[in-house]
N, C-alpha and C positions, 0 to 999 in steps of 0.2 A: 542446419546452420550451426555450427562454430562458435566457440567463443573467444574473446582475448582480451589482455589485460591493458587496458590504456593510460597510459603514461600520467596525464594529465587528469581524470576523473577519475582513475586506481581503480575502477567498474567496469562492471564486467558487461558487455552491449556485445551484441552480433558481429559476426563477420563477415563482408561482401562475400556474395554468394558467386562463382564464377558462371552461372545462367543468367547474370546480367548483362542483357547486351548494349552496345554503344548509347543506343536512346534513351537508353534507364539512368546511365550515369550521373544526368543531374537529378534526376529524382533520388539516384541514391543518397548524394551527396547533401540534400536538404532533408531527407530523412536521419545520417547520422551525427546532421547538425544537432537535429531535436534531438536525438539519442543524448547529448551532451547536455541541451538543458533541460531536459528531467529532472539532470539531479544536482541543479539550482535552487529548487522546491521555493523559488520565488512567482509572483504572480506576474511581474515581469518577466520573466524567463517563459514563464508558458504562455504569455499572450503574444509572442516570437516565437516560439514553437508552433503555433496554432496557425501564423501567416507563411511559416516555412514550408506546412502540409500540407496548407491549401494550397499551395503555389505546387507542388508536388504531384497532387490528385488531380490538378488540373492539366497536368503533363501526364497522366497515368491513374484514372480514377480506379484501372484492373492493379496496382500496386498493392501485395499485400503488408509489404512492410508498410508502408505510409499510412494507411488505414491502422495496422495497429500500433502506430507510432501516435496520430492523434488521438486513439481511443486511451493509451496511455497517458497523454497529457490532460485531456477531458476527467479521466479517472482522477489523477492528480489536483484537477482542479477544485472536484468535488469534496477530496476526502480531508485534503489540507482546507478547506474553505475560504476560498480565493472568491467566490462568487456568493449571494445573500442567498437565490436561491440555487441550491446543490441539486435537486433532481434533473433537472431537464440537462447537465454537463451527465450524470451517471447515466440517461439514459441511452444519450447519444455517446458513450464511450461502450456500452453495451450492443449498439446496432454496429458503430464501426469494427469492435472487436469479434463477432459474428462474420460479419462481412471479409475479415482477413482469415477467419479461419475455411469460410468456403475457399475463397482466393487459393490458399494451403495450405491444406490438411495437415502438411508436415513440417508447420512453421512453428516451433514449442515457444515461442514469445509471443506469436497469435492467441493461443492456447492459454497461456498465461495472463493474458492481458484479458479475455474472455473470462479467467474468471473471477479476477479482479472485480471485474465491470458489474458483477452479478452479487455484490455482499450489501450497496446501499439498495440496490430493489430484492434482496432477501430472496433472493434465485439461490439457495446455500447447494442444492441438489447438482445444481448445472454448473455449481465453481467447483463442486467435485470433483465430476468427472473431466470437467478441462483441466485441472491443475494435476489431477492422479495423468493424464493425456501427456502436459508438457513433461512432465518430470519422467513419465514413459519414452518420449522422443527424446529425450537430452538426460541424460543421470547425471549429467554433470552443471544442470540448471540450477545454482545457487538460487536466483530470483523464486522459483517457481519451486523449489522445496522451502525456502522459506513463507512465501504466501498462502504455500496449504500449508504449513504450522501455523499460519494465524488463520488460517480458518478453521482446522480445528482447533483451536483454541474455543474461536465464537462458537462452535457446536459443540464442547466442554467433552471433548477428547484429547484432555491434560496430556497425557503421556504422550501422544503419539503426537500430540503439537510439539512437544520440550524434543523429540525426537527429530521430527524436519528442523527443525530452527538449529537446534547443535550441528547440521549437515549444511546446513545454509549457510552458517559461520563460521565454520572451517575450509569450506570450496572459496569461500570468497573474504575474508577477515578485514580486507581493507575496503568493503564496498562504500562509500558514502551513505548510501540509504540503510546501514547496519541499528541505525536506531529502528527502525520498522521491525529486526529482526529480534533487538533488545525488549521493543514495547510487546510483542509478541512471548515471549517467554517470559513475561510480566502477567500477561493477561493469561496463557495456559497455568502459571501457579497462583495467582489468584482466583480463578473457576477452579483449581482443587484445593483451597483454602490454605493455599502457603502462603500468607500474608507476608510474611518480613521478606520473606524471597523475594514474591510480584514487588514489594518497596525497592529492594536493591535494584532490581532490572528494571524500574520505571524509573529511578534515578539517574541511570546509566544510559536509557534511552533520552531522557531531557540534558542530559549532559551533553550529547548528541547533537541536539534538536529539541533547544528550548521553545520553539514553536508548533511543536508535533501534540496537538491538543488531548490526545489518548490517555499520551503516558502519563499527562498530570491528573485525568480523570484515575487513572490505576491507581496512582499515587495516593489521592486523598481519600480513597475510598478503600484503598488496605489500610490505612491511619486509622478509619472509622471504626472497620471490623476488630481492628484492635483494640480500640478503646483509649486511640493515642490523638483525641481528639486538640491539644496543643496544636502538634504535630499536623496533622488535617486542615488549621486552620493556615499554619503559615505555606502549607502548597498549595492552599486556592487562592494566596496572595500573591504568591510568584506564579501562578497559571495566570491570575488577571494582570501582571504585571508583564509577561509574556503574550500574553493574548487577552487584550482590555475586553474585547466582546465574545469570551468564551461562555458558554452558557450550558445548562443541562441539557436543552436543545439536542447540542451537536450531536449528543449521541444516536442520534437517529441516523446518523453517515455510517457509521457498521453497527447495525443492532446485534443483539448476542441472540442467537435461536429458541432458546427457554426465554419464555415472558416471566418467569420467575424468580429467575437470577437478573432480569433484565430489572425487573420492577425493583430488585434489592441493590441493583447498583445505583438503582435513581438515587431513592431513599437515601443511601449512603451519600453518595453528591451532595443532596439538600441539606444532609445535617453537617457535612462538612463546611456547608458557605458557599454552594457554588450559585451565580444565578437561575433561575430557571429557564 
């Protein structure tokens, strides 16, 4: 699959495959419906994406785009916390993202979406090797080299995260979801202790996306490490003033692989002010 630059969302989404035959066409067309509201990153938008798929899968449950279009929105639902509980969306964005990668093998959004799905059940091993997969089917997959920069990141391979994510944002500079890519090279220089860096790119990604709950957690917790405890406290204000029910909690939607850096970013959170 192709990719091209659409007018209207400046993102970068698949391009019809010409192995679609006539009967697929509207399944195509309610697939790159939701292709369009992903990146909404509203909880309305995905609960319209969610009746698009089904209606899609129900026309074509062998569709592999459609499967990992809803495993994409499921993922979304989870990570942004659109729903109280988040497992049971990550785990069902994991079985449909599996399911489009049997469907094909050589679908790199399949692939990508697969291994997305696998960061809140802490599957780190098997987001490897699907995202090292899509970025092998497509070099020119901004999504999917920025994704395995944040996940190396969460597996505290700084360099070679700051490494995908500068590839991520130059293939694609106008994508919508570029704060994912910002809170990402936040998180890789803060697991190598560049504090005032991970500040800037977390500020950059909430500029973005004052509701992307990450990059406030990045935020106040490079504050801490510095000792800019001021500072710390008025970005847990504007996190709850952005997201009243943000909590220390969330961070259990992408854990970081070392429980020891993990348990030092709680710490940090708690003395910043965040709730638990």
């Amino acid at each position: 699959m192709a990719s091209i630059q659409t007018t209207v969302q400046l993102s970068t989404v698949p391009e019809p495959v010409e192995r679609a035959s006539r009967p697929d066409l509207t399944v195509w067309e309610l697939t790159m419906r939701s292709w369009h509201l992903l990146y909404d990153f509203t909880p309305e938008s995905y609960a319209h994406a969610k009746t698009l798929l089904e209606r899609a899968l129900a026309l074509d449950p062998e569709s592999a785009e459609a499967n990992m279009m809803l495993s994409l929105i499921n993922h979304h639902i989870a990570i942004m916390g659109f729903v109280p509980d988040v497992k049971p969306a990550m785990e069902t964005a994991y079985a449909l993202a599996r399911r489009a990668t049997q469907l094909d093998d050589r679908n790199e959004y399949a692939h990508w979406a697969l291994g997305i799905s696998c960061w809140g059940l802490v599957k780190y091993e098997e987001s490897l090797a699907a995202l090292e997969r899509a970025v092998a089917l497509n070099p020119n997959c901004s999504l999917a080299y920025g994704s395995l920069g944040t996940l190396l990141g969460i597996l505290g391979r700084s360099d070679e995260a700051i490494a995908n994510q500068e590839i991520a944002i130059r293939s694609n500079p106008l994508d919508p979801s570029i704060f994912f890519r910002f809170s990402g090279l936040a998180l890789a220089h803060y697991m190598a202790g560049r504090f005032e860096t991970a500040i800037e790119w977390a500020e950059r990604a909430i500029h973005r996306r004052p509701s992307w709950y990450f990059a406030h957690f990045l935020l106040a917790a490079s504050h801490i490490a510095l000792g800019h405890d001021e500072d710390a406290t008025s970005a847990v204000n504007d996190a709850l003033d952005a997201l009243p029910g943000i909590c220390i909690e969330d961070l259990n939607r992408v854990p970081l692989k070392d429980p020891e850096k993990m348990g030092t970013l709680r710490e940090r959170l708690l003395n910043a002010g965040f709730p638990k």
